[in-house]
Wavefront OBJ file of the C-alpha trace (Angstrom):
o trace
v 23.768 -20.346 135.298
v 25.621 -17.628 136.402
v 28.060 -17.987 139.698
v 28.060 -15.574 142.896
v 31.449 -13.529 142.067
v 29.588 -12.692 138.683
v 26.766 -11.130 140.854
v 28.961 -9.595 143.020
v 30.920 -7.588 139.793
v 27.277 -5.789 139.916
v 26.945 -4.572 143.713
v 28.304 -0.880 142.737
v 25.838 -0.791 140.626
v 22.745 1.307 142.107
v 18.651 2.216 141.234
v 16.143 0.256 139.785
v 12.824 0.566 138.246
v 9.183 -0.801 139.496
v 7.429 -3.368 137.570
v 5.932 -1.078 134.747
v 2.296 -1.706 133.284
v 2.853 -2.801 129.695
v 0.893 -3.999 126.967
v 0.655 -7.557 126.746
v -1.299 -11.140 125.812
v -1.500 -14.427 126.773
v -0.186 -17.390 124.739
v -2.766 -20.423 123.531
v -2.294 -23.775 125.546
v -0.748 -25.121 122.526
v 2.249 -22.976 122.774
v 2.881 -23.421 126.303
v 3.086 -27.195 125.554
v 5.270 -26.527 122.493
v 7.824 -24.607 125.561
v 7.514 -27.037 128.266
v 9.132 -29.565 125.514
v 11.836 -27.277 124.502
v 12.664 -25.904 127.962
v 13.207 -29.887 128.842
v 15.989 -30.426 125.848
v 17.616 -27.076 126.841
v 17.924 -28.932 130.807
v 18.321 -32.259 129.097
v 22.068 -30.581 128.167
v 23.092 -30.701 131.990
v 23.270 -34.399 131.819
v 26.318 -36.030 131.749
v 24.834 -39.216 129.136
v 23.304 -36.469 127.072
v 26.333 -34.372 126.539
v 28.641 -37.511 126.088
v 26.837 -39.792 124.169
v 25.659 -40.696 120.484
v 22.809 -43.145 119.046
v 21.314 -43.276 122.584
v 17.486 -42.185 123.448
v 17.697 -38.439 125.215
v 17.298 -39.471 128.648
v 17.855 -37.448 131.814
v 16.199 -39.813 134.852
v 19.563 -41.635 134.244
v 21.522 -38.966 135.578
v 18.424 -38.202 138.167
v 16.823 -35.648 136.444
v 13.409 -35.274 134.745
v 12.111 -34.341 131.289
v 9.464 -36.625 130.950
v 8.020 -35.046 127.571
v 11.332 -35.780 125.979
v 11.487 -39.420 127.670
v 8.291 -39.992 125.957
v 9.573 -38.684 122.465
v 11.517 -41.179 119.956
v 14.558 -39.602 119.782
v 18.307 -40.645 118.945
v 21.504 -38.898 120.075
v 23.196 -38.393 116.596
v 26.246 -35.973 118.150
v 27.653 -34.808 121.555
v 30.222 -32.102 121.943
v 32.447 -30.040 124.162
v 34.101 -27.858 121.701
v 37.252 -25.450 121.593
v 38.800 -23.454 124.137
v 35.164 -22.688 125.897
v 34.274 -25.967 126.175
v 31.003 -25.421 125.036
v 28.821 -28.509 125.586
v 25.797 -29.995 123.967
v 24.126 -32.710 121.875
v 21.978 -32.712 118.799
v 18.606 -35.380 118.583
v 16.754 -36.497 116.262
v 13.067 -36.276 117.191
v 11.119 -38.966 115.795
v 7.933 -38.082 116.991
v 7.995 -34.570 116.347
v 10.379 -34.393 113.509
v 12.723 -32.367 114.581
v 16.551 -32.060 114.833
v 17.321 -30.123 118.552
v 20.305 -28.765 118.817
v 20.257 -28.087 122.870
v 23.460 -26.169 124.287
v 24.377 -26.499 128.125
v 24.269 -23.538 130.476
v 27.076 -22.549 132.848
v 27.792 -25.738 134.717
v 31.055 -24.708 136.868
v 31.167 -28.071 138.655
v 31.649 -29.888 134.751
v 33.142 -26.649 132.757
v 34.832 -24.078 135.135
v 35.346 -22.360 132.099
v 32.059 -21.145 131.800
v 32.775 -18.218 134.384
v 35.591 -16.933 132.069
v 32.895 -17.274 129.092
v 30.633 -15.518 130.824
v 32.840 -12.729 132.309
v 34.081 -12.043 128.909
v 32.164 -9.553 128.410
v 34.101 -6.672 125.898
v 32.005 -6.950 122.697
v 33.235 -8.271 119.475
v 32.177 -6.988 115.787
v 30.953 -9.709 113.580
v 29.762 -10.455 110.072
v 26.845 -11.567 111.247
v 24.460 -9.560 110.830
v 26.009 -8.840 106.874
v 24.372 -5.354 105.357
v 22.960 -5.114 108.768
v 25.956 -3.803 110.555
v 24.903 -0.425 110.374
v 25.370 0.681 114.145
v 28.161 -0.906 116.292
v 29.725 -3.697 113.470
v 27.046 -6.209 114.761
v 28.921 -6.399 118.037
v 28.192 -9.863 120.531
v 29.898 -10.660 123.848
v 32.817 -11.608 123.767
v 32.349 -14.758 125.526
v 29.481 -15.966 123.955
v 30.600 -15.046 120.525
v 33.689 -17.661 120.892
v 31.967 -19.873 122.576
v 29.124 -20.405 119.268
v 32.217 -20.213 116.745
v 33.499 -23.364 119.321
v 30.223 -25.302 118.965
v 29.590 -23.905 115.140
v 31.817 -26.852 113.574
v 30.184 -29.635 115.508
v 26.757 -28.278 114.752
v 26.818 -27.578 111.393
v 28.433 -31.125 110.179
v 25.907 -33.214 112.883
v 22.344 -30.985 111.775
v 23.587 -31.393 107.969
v 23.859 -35.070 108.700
v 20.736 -35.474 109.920
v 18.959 -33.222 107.660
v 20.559 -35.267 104.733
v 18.958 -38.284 106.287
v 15.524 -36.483 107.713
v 15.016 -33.797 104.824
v 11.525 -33.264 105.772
v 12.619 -32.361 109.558
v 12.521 -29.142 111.219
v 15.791 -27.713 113.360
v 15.439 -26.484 116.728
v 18.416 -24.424 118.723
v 17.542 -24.276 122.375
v 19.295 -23.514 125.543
v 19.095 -22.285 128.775
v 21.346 -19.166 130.629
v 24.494 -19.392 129.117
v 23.220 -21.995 126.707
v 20.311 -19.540 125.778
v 22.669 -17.206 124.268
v 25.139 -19.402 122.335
v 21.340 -21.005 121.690
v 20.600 -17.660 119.947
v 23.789 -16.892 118.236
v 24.185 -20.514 116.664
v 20.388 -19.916 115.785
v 21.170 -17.320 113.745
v 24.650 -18.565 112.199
v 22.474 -21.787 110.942
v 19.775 -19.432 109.313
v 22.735 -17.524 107.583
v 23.774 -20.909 105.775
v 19.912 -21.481 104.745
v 18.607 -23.843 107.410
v 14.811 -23.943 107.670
v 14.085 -24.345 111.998
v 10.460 -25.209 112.654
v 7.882 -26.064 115.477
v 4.726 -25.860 115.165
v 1.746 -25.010 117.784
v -0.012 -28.043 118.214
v -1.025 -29.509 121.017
v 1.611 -32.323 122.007
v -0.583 -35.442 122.162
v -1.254 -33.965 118.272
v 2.507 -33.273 117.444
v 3.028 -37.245 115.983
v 0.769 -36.234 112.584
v 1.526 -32.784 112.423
v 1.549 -31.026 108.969
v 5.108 -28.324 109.508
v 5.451 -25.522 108.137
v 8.573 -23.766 106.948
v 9.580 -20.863 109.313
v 12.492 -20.630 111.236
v 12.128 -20.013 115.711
v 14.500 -20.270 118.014
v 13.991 -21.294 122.081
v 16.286 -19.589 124.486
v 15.168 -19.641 128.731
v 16.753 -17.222 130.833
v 18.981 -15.910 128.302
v 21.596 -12.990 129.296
v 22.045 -9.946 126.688
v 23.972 -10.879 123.536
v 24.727 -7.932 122.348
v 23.524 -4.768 121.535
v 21.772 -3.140 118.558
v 22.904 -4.655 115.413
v 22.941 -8.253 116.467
v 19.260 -7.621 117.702
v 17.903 -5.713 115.580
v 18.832 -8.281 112.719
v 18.036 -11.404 114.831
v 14.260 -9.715 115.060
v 14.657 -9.211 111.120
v 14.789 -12.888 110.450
v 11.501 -13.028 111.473
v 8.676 -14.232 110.105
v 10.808 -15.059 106.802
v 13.039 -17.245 108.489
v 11.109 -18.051 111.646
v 10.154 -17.071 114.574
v 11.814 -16.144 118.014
v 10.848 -17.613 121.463
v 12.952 -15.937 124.335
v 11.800 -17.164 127.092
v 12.073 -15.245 130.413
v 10.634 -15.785 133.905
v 8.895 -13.483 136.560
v 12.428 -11.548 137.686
v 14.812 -13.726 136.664
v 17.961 -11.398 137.029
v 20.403 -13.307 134.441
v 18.177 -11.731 131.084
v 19.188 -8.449 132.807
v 23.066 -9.245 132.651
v 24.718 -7.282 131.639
v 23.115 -4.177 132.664
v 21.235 -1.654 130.175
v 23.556 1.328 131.063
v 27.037 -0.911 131.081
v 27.325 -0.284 127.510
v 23.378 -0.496 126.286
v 23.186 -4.365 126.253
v 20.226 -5.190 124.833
v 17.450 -8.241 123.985
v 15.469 -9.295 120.514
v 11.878 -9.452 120.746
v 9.083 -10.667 121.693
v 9.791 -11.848 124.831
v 7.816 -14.770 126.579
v 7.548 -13.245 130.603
v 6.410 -15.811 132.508
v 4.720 -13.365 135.259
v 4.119 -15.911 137.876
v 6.850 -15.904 140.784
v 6.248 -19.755 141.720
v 4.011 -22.357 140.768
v 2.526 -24.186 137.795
v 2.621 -22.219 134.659
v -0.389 -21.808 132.731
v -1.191 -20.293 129.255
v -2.201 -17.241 130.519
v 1.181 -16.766 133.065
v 3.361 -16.767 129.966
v 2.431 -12.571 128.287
v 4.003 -11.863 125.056
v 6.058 -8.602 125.080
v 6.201 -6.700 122.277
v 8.845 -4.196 123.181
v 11.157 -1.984 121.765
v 15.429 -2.053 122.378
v 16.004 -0.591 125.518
v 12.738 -0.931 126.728
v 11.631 -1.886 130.736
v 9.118 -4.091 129.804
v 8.560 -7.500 131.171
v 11.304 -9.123 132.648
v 13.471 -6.144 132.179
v 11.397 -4.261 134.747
v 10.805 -6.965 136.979
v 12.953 -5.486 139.773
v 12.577 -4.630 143.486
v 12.793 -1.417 143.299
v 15.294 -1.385 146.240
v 18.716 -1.524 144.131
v 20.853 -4.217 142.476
v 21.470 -6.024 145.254
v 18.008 -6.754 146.244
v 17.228 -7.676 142.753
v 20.487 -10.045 142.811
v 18.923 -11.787 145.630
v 15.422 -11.826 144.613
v 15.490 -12.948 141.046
v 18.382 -15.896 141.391
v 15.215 -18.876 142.261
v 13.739 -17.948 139.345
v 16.491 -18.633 136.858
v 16.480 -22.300 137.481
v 12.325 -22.547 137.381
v 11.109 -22.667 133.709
v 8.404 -24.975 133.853
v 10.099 -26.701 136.545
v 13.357 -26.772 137.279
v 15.381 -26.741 134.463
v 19.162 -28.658 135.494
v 17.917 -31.146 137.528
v 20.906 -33.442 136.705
l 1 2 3 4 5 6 7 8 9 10 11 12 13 14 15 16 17 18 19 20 21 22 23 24 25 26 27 28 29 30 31 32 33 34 35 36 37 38 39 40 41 42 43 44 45 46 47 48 49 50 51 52 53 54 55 56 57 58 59 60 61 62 63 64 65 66 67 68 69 70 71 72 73 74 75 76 77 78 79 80 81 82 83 84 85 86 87 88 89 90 91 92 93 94 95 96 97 98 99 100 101 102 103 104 105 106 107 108 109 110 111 112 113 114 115 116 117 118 119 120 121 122 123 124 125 126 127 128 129 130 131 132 133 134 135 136 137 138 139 140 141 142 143 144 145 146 147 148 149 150 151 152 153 154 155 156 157 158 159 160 161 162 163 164 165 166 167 168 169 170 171 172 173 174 175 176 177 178 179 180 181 182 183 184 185 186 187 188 189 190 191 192 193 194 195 196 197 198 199 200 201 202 203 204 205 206 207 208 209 210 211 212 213 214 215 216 217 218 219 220 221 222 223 224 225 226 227 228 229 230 231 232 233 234 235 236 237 238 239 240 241 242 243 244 245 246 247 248 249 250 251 252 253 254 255 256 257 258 259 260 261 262 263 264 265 266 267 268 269 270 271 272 273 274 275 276 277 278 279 280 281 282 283 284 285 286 287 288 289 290 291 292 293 294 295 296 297 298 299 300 301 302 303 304 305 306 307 308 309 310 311 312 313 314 315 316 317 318 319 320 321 322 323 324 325 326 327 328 329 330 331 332
């Protein structure tokens, strides 16, 4: 999550859009149960046992939070991390019951990782290789801080998923995250398809999920998930899909951290489709989450959630929504 002084760097900043009318559709039930899951092993990260433990059940009433869908899942702890000079934090599972391997990276936690406001403010754009024959606009360019912080985690990763792919062959990988942790989420994503990982959930309903046939594509999960670049990075990270998998970003009602930073600060930008959860507060149903097809650049869902009344009404109206994604997400 993303702390007040980073808010404040935005208060020059000036004009915003209404909520447009776009073209959208609902998701099936199925789907909103396969999120619910993820969105709990992205807030599982934000607990202590989680992020410091190995061969242990994913638990986060221990540290008094809740993710009861997880709680109810077989699952083992096979790594925990805090890696390089970012500290980036997080833990990889094995998921009995739904074969999968999760790879779950914590968000900005400033109380645990003060660091993470120096990840996050770091925000001149590095080229990459990425994106290989794809750099083709701006040298597949990623924030700065986020960049470092998934080459931290990428060592740790790699060695704990191959380990438990070696042992779990027919099991699917998962990267999820949430804020901060959505966007190294999406880069590591990425750098794990590049060395020929296979990442797969399926839509089934999650009583179902135990005898589950999986297929072979490739998502990602990311909730509340701040630009990560701009063109290049995007444009390829949509190109994985459907060959590779598909890509969940996850956004809610107007959530101002997938707005950070700003369009016009140097054309930041999202991949698509975007889940927009439309409904301010509540319990989520299938048809609250829309699927946005847009375009880079484009003011569509979250993006053009605003107030209409400048930055710093949107600063203030859309910071309870970043920690509601079906519930609140770091409840630890």
């Amino acid at each position: 999550m993303w702390s007040s002084l980073q808010y404040a760097l935005l208060l020059c900043l000036a004009g915003a859009n209404a909520l447009p009318h776009i073209a959208e559709r609902d998701i099936p039930a199925d789907q909103l149960t396969q999120f619910k899951l993820l969105a709990q092993y992205a807030g599982a990260a934000y607990c202590y046992t989680n992020v410091h433990s190995t061969g242990k059940k994913v638990s986060c009433s221990v540290d008094g939070g809740s993710c009861p869908a997880v709680e109810s899942s077989q699952t083992s702890i096979t790594a925990s991390f805090i890696a390089g000079g970012t500290r980036t934090t997080g833990y990889v599972t094995v998921d009995d019951t739904h074969k999968l391997i999760v790879v779950s990276i914590q968000g900005t936690s400033i109380s645990t990782n003060p660091i993470d406001v120096l990840t996050n403010l770091d925000v001149e754009r590095d080229k990459t290789s990425i994106c290989g024959t794809a750099n083709k606009n701006d040298g597949c360019s990623i924030h700065g801080g986020f960049n470092n912080a998934a080459n931290d985690a990428l060592g740790p990763v790699k060695a704990a998923v191959a380990t438990a792919k070696a042992a779990h062959p027919d099991y699917k990988i998962a990267t999820t995250g949430h804020s901060l942790g959505g966007a190294v989420a999406a880069i590591l994503g990425a750098l794990l398809r590049n060395s020929g990982n296979n990442v797969d959930i399926v839509r089934t309903p999650f009583h179902e999920l135990e005898n589950i046939q999986l297929s072979t594509n490739t998502p990602k999960y990311t909730f509340g998930q701040p630009h990560i670049g701009t063109v290049d990075i995007n444009n390829y990270i949509q190109s994985q899909a459907p060959a590779k998998g598909n890509n969940y970003r996850v956004t809610h009602f107007n959530d101002i951290v997938p707005q950070l930073p700003p369009h016009f600060l140097g054309d930041w930008d999202h991949f698509y489709p975007e889940f927009w959860i439309n409904l301010k507060s509540g319990n989520v149903g299938a048809t609250n989450v829309k699927v946005v097809q847009g375009s880079l650049y484009s003011t569509a869902g979250n993006e053009g959630a605003t107030t209409g009344r400048g930055i710093i009404a949107d600063i203030i109206a859309g910071i309870p929504a970043h920690d509601d994604y079906f519930g609140e997400v770091s409840t630890c």
